[in-house]
GULUM-360675 format. One line per field, with one value per atom (N, C-alpha, C): x, y, z; residue number from 1; residue in one letter; atom name; chain. Coordinates in steps of 0.02 Angstrom, whole numbers, plus 50000, padded with zeros to 5 digits. Each point is the difference from the previous one (the first is absolute). Example, Ala and Ser with C-alpha at 12.3 -4.5 7.8 and 13.67 -1.06 7.14 Angstrom:
east [50660:49955:50045:49982:50042:49961]
north [49716:50059:50060:50053:50059:50055]
up [50390:50000:50000:49964:50003:50037]
n [1:1:1:2:2:2]
res [A:A:A:S:S:S]
atom [N:CA:C:N:CA:C]
chain [A:A:A:A:A:A]
This chain:
east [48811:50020:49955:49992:49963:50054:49997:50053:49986:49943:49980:50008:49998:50052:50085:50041:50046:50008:49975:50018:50011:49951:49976:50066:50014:50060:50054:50025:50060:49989:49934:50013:49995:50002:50007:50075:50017:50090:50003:49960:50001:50060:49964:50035:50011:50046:50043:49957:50033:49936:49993:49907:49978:49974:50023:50012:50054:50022:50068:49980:50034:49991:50005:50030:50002:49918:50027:49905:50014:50041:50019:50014:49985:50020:50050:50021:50046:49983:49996:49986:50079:49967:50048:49994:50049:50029:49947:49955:49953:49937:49981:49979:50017:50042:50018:49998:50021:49989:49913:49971:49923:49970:50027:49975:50029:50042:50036:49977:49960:49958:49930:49983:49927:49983:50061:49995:50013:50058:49997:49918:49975:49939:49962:49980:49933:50026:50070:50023:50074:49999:50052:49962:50054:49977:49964:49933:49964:50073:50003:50044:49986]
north [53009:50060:50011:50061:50031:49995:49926:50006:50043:50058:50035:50048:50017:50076:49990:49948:50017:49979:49967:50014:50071:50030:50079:50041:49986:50034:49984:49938:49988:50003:50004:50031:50076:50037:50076:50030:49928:49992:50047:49987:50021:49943:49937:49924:49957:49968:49929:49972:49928:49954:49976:49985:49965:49933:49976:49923:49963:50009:49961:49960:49966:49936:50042:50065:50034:50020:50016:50010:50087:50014:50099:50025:50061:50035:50063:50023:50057:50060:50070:50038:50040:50017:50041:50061:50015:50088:50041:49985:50040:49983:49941:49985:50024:49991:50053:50055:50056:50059:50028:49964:50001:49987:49940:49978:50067:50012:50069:50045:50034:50044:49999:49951:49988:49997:49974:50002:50051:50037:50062:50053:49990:50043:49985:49926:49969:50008:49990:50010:50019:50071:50020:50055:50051:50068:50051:50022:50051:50065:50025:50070:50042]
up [51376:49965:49939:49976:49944:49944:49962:49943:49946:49991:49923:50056:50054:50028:49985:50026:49993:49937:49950:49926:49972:50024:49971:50035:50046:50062:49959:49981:49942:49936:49981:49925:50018:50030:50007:50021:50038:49997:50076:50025:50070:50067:49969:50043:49939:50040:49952:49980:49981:49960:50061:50014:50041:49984:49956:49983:50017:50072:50025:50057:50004:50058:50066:50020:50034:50036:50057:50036:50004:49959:50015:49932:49986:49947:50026:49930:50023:49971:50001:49973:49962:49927:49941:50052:49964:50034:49963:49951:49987:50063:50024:50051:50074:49993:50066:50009:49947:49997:50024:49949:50013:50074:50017:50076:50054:49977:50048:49993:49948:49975:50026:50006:50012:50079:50022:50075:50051:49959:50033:49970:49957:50001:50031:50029:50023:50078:50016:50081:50019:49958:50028:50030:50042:50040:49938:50015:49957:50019:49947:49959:50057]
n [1:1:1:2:2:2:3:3:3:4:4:4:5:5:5:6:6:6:7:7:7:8:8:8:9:9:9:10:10:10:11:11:11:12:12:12:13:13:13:14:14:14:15:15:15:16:16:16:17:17:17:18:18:18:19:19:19:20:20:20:21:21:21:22:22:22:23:23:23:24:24:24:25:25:25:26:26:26:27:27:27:28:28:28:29:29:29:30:30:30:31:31:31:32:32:32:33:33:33:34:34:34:35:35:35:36:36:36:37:37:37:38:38:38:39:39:39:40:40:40:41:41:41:42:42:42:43:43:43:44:44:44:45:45:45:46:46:46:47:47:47]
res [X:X:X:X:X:X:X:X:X:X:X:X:X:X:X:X:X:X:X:X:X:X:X:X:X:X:X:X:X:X:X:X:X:X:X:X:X:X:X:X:X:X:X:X:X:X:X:X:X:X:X:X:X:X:X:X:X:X:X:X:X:X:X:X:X:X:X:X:X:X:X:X:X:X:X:X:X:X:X:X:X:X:X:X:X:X:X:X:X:X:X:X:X:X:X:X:X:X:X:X:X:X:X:X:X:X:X:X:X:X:X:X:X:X:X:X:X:X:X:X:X:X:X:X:X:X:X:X:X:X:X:X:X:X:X:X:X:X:X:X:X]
atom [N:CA:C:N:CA:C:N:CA:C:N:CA:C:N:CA:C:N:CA:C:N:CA:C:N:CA:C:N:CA:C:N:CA:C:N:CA:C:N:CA:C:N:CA:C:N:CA:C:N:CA:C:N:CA:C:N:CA:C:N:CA:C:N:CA:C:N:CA:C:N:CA:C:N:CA:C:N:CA:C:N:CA:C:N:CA:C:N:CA:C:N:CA:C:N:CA:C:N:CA:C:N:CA:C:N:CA:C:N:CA:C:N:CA:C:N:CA:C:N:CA:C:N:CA:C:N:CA:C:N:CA:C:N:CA:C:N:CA:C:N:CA:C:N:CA:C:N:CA:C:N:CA:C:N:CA:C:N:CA:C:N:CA:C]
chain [A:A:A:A:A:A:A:A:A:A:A:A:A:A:A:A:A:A:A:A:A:A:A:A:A:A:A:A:A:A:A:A:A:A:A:A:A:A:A:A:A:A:A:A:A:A:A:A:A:A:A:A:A:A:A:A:A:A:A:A:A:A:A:A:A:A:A:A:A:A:A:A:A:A:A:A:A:A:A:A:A:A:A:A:A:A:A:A:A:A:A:A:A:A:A:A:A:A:A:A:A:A:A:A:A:A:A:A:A:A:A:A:A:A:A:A:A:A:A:A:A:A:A:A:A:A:A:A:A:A:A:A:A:A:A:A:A:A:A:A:A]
């Protein structure tokens, strides 16, 4: 894993802390919003 990406990803408060014994992160509801945003522009149905 790219630990100075997901640093930058949780200090932007996108995902949890990725300093856990865990092999998964979780994404903030500000994170999610975004990922839902971004995905419907890059692949949802063109307008």
């Amino acid at each position: 894993m790219d630990w100075d990406a997901m640093d930058r990803l949780h200090d932007k408060g996108y995902i949890g802390d990725p300093k856990t014994k865990a092999k998964s992160v979780t994404l903030t509801e500000e994170g999610e919003r975004l990922s839902e945003e971004l995905f419907k522009k890059h692949f949802g149905l063109p307008s």
